[in-house]
N, C-alpha and C positions, 0 to 999 in steps of 0.2 A: 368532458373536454380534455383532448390531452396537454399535458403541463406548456406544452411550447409554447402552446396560442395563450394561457393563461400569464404568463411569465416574458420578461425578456431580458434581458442582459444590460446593464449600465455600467461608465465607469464613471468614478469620483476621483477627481484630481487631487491626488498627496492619502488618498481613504483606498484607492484599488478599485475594483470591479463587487457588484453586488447585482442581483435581481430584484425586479417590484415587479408589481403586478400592472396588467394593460387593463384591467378591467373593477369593478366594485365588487366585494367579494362577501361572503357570508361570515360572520363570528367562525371561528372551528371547522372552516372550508379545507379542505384537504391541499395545497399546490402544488406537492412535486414529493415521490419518494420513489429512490432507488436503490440498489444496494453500495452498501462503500468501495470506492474502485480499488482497494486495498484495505487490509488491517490483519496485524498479529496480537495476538497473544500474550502477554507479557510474561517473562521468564518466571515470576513469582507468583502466577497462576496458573501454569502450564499443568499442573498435575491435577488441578480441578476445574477445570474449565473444558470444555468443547470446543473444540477448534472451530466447529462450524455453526454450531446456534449459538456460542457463549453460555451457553447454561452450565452452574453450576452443577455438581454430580462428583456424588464420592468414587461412583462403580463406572468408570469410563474404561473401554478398550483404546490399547497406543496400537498406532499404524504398525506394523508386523514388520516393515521394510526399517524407517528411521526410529522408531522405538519411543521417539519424542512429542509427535500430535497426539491428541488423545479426542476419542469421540465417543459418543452417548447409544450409539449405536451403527449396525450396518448404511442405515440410510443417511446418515449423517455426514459416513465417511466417504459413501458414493458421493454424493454433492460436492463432498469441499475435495476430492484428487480432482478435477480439475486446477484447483487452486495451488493442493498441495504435491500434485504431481514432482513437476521442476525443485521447489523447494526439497522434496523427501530426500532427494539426491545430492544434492546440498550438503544437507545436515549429514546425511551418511560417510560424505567424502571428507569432513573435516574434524570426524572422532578421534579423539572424547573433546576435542573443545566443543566449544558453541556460543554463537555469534552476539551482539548484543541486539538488542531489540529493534535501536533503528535499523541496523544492519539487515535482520530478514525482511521488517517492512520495506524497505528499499529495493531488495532481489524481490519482492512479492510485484512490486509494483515495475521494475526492469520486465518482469516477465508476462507482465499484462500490455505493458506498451508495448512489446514484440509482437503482440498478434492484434492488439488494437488502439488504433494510435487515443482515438476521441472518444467523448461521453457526448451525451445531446445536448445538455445543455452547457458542460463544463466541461473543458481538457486538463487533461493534464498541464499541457504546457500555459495551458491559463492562469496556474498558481503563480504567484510574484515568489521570487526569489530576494529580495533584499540584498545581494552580496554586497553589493557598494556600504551599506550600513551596518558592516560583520567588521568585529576586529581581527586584525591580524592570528591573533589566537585562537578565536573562532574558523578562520578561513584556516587555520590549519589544523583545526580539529577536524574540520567535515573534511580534508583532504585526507585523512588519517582513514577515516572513514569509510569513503570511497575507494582507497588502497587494500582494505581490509574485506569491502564488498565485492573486488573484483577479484579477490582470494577463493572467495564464499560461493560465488557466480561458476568457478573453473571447474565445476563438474557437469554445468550445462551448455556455459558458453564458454568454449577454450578461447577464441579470437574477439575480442571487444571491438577488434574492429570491421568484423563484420555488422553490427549491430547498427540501426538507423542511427545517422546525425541526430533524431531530436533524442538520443538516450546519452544522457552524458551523467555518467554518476555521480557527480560532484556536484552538480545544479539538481538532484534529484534530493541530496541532503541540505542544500539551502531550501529547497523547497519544502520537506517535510519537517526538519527541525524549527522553520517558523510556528508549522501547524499544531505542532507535539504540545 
C-alpha cells in the first residue's frame, strides 16, 4: 500500500504539522521512506565520505571539474551529478574559498525547488519558519547568510529575480537552521 493511503497529514496548534497513521498498523510496519530532499556533507568530512552513499572510504575519487566531492566510485558519481551538477559550478566559480555548510545545503536545496516545487507528502514550503521567534541577531545572521548564498548561487543563477516567488533565500535559512 502506498504511504499516502497509509498516512496523512495533521496540524497541532503551537506543536506544527506531523503525520499518523489512518489505519492499525503492524509492530516494525514500514510507513513511508524517501530520499532527503536535500543534504551535504560536512566540511570536516568531505575528504572521507561519499557524497552520494555517505560511506566512509579512504580511496575515494574527487569530481575532476570542482575537485571538492569525492565518490567511491563511477556509479556513485553518475547518480549524485544530477545533484552535484549546479553545485560543481558553484564551488569552481568561488576558489579557493568555500562556502560554509548551511550555505551549500541551502543552494542544494534552491536548485531542487527550481525544477520541483513539492514532495508527496511534504513540501518544502510546509517547513515552519519561526522568524517571528529569531532574535534580531539571529535575523541578521541568516540575512548574512542568504547574502553570502546569492554570492555562491551567481555562477548558476545570475538574476534572482528570475527565480519562483516561493524561493526566497532568507525563509530557506529560517527554515533549515531550525532543522540543523
Amino acid at each position: 500500500m502506498e504511504a499516502a493511503a497509509l498516512l496523512e497529514r495533521f496540524r497541532s496548534p503551537g506543536k506544527g504539522s506531523g503525520l499518523r497513521a489512518r489505519q492499525r498498523l503492524r509492530p516494525g510496519e514500514l510507513l513511508y521512506r524517501a530520499e532527503p530532499f536535500a543534504y551535504v556533507v560536512s566540511k570536516e568530512l568531505l575528504g572521507g565520505v561519499c557524497e552520494h552513499c555517505l560511506r566512509r572510504n579512504e580511496h575515494l575519487h574527487r569530481c575532476s571539474q570542482c575537485k571538492v566531492a569525492k565518490y567511491c566510485g563511477k556509479s556513485c558519481q553518475k547518480e549524485a551529478w544530477l545533484d552535484h551538477k549546479q553545485e560543481c559550478k558553484c564551488l569552481k566559480s568561488i576558489k579557493p574559498n568555500f562556502p560554509p555548510d548551511s550555505v551549500r545545503l541551502a543552494g542544494r536545496i534552491v536548485f531542487k525547488l527550481v525544477i520541483c516545487i513539492s514532495e508527496r507528502l511534504y513540501s518544502f514550503s510546509d517547513l515552519q519558519s519561526n522568524t517571528e521567534q529569531l532574535s534580531e541577531e539571529m535575523k541578521d545572521g541568516l540575512g548574512h547568510l542568504a547574502h553570502t548564498l546569492q554570492l555562491y548561487l551567481k555562477a548558476e543563477i545570475q538574476d534572482v529575480s528570475h527565480l519562483p516567488a516561493a524561493i526566497d533565500f532568507f525563509q530557506i535559512f529560517t527554515k533549515v537552521s531550525v532543522k540543523m
